[in-house]
N, C-alpha and C positions, 0 to 999 in steps of 0.2 A: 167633259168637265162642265159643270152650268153655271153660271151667270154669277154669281156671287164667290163660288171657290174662286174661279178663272179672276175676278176682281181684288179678292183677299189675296190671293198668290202673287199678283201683278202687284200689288201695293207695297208686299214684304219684297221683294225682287228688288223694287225700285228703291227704297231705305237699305236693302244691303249693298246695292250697287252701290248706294252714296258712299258706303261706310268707307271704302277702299283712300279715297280722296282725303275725307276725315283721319284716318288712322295714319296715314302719311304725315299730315299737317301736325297730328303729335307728336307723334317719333323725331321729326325735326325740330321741334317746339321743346323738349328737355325729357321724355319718356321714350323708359328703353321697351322693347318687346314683350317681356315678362311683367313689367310692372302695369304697361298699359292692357293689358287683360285683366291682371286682376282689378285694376279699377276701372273700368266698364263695367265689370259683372257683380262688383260690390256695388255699382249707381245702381245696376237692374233687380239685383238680390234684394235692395233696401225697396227700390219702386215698389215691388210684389210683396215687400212686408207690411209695406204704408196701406198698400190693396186689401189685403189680408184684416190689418185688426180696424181696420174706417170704419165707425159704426153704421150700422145697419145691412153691411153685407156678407152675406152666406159664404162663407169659404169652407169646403167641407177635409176635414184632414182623410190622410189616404186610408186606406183600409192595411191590415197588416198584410195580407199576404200579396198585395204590392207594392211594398216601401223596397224591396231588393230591386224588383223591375223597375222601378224610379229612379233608382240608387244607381242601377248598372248604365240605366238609359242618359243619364246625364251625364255621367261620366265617360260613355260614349259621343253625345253629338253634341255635347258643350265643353268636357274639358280637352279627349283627345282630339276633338275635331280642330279648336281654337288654338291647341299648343303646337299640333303638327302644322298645320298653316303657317304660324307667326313663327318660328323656327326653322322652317320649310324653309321659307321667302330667304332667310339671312342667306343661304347660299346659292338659290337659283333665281332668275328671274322672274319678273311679274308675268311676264307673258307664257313661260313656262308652266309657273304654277295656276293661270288660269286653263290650259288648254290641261292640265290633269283634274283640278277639280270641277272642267267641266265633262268630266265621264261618269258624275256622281248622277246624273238622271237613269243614264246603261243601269249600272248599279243598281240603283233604286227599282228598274223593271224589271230586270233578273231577279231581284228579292222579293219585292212582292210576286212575281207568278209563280214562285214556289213557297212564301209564305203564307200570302195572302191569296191564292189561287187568282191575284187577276191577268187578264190576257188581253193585251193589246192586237188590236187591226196589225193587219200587213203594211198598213199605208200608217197604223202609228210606230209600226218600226223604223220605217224610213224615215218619217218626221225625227226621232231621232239622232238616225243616222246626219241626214242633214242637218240638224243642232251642232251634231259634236264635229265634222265637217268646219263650220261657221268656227268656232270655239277653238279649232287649231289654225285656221287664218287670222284670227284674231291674236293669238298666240302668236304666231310667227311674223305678225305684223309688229309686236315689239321687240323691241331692242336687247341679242342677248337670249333671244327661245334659244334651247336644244332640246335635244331628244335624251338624252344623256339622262339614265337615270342613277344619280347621281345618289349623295344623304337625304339632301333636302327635296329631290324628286320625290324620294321614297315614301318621306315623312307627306309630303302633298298626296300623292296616291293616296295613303291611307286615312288621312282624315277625308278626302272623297267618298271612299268606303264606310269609311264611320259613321259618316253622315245619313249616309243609305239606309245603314240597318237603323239608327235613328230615326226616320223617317218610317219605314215599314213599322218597324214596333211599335210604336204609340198610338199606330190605330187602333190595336185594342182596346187600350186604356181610355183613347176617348172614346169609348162607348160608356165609359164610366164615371168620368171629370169631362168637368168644362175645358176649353183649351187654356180659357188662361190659369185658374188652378195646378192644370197639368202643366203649362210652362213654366210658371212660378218652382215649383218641387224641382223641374229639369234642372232648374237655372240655380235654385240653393244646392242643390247636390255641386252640380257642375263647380259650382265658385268654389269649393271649400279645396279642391288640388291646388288652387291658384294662388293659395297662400304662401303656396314655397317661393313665391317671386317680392315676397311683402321686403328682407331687407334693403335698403336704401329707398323705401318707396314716399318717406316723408321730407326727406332729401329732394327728390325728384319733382314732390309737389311746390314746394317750393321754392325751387330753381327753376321749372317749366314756365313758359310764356304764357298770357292771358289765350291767345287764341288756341292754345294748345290742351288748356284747361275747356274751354268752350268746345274744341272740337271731342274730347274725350267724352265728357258731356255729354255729347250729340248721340253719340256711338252706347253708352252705355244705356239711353231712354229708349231710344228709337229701334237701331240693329238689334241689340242685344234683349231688352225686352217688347217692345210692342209688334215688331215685325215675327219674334216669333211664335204670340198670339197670334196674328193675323194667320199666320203661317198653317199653327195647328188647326186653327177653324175651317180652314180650305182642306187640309187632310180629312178633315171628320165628314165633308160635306161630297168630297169625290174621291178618286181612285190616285193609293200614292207615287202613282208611275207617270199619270197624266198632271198630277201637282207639281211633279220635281223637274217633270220637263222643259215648265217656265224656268228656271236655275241657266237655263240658254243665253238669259236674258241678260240675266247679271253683269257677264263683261262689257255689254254693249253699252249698259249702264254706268259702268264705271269709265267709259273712255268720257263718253259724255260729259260728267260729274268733272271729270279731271280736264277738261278741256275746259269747261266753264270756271274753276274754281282755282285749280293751278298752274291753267294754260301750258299744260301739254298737249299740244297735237297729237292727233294717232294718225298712223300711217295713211294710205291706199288701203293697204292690204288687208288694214282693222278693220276698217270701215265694211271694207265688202264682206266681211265673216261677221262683222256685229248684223248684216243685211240678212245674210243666209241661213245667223242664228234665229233670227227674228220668224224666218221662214221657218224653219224648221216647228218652232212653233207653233207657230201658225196650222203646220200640217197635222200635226199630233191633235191639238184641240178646234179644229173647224172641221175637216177635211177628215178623221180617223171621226168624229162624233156624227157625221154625217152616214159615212159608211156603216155604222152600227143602228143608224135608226133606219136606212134602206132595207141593210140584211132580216130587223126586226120588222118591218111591215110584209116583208117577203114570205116571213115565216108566219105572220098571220094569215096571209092571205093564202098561202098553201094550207095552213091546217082548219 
């Protein structure tokens, strides 16, 4: 991955690890799980409309014969990705549900080498494996992991998945849209299921705490839409297996976040898997990108 994807990725990483903290602080602040999705993604839906008609900039509408892949694609890693996590969580732990959706990188390199035909190093498998390694010590570093695949395990597995083929897919498309046009269309498809959660949601607003309304806020500008520009720009610019593997990062991000913001400690045991996740990364994009430029001067100079 070069220099700029590895920075875009790292940037969106570090805004959705906040998100975790933020989304807490509303939930407890007067929003229930259904309502606080849809209003995020109607803050991010309106951000991308305000982008959209600002005069003087180019926003090009989709071509018809991909408003279905648009269609499908958003309703895969914006609606089912966002409802199986936030419904997930109601019955399993946080530390559970990160060690499942951190196997959404696996995922993502299983689907690109047979979508997208790419093929990681031997040494970016391991980088891998050491991510997800990191990612269930971090899990079982909270309070309350099982193994147990449970309702809300299942619903977590599969928005990991979801996420996946969302990620592999839309490298086509940006060959053909900008990322953020292409987030924008994800993110208005995405919103439009999220309506089924609208009864009681004006209710809600106005019952909710100021910081709960700020943290909502937070979550619908940043997570929900700028990191996932940043997000699609690093897809268009490397390989979606070597992108999704910063996703490592995430929970480490989040203990952080939550340690600074609603003082919870994380264990021993987080700590040393948010270290190992860090590695694991590390190997996949230093260590697997090194390897591939050895093998290639190798091959020059044999031929």
């Amino acid at each position: 991955m070069n220099t700029k994807a590895f920075s875009l990725a790292l940037f969106s990483v570090l805004i959705w690890g906040s998100s975790f903290a933020a989304i807490r602080v509303s939930l407890q602040g007067g929003y229930d799980a259904g309502q606080m999705v849809l209003v995020r993604f109607v803050i991010a839906s309106l951000l991308f409309l305000a982008y959209a008609l600002w005069p003087g900039t180019k926003f090009r509408l989709p071509r018809k014969q991909d408003i279905w892949s648009i269609l499908v694609l958003g309703w895969i890693g914006i609606s089912i990705y966002h409802i199986c996590v936030t419904f997930g969580m109601e019955t399993i732990s946080a530390g559970t549900a990160g060690m499942l959706v951190g196997s959404g990188p696996i995922f993502t390199a299983l689907i690109a080498a047979v979508v997208l035909k790419e093929r990681l190093t031997g040494i970016g498998w391991i980088g891998l494996g050491v991510g997800f390694i990191g990612i269930v010590l971090i899990a079982f570093g909270a309070a309350g992991a099982s193994l147990t695949l449970n309702k809300g395990a299942l619903l977590v597995l599969i928005a990991a998945f979801a996420t996946s083929i969302f990620f592999v897919y839309q490298k086509n498309l940006l060959g053909r849209y900008s990322a953020i046009e292409l987030t924008a269309y994800f993110t208005w498809a995405g919103t439009l299921p999220f309506f089924i959660f609208s009864p009681g949601i004006f209710t809600a607003l106005q019952n909710a705490t100021l910081e709960a309304h700020l943290s909502t806020l937070y979550v619908g500008i940043f997570p929900a839409a700028i990191a996932y520009v940043t997000w699609s720009t690093a897809l268009s610019l490397s390989s979606a297996s070597s992108v999704s593997s910063m996703i490592y990062l995430e929970p480490a991000v989040a203990i952080l976040v939550a340690w600074m913001w609603l003082h919870e400690l994380p264990t021993g045991l987080s700590l040393i898997g948010g270290v190992i996740a860090i590695s694991g990364v590390l190997i996949v994009n230093v260590l697997s990108r090194r390897s591939r430029r050895m093998h290639s001067s190798r091959t020059a100079e044999s031929s």
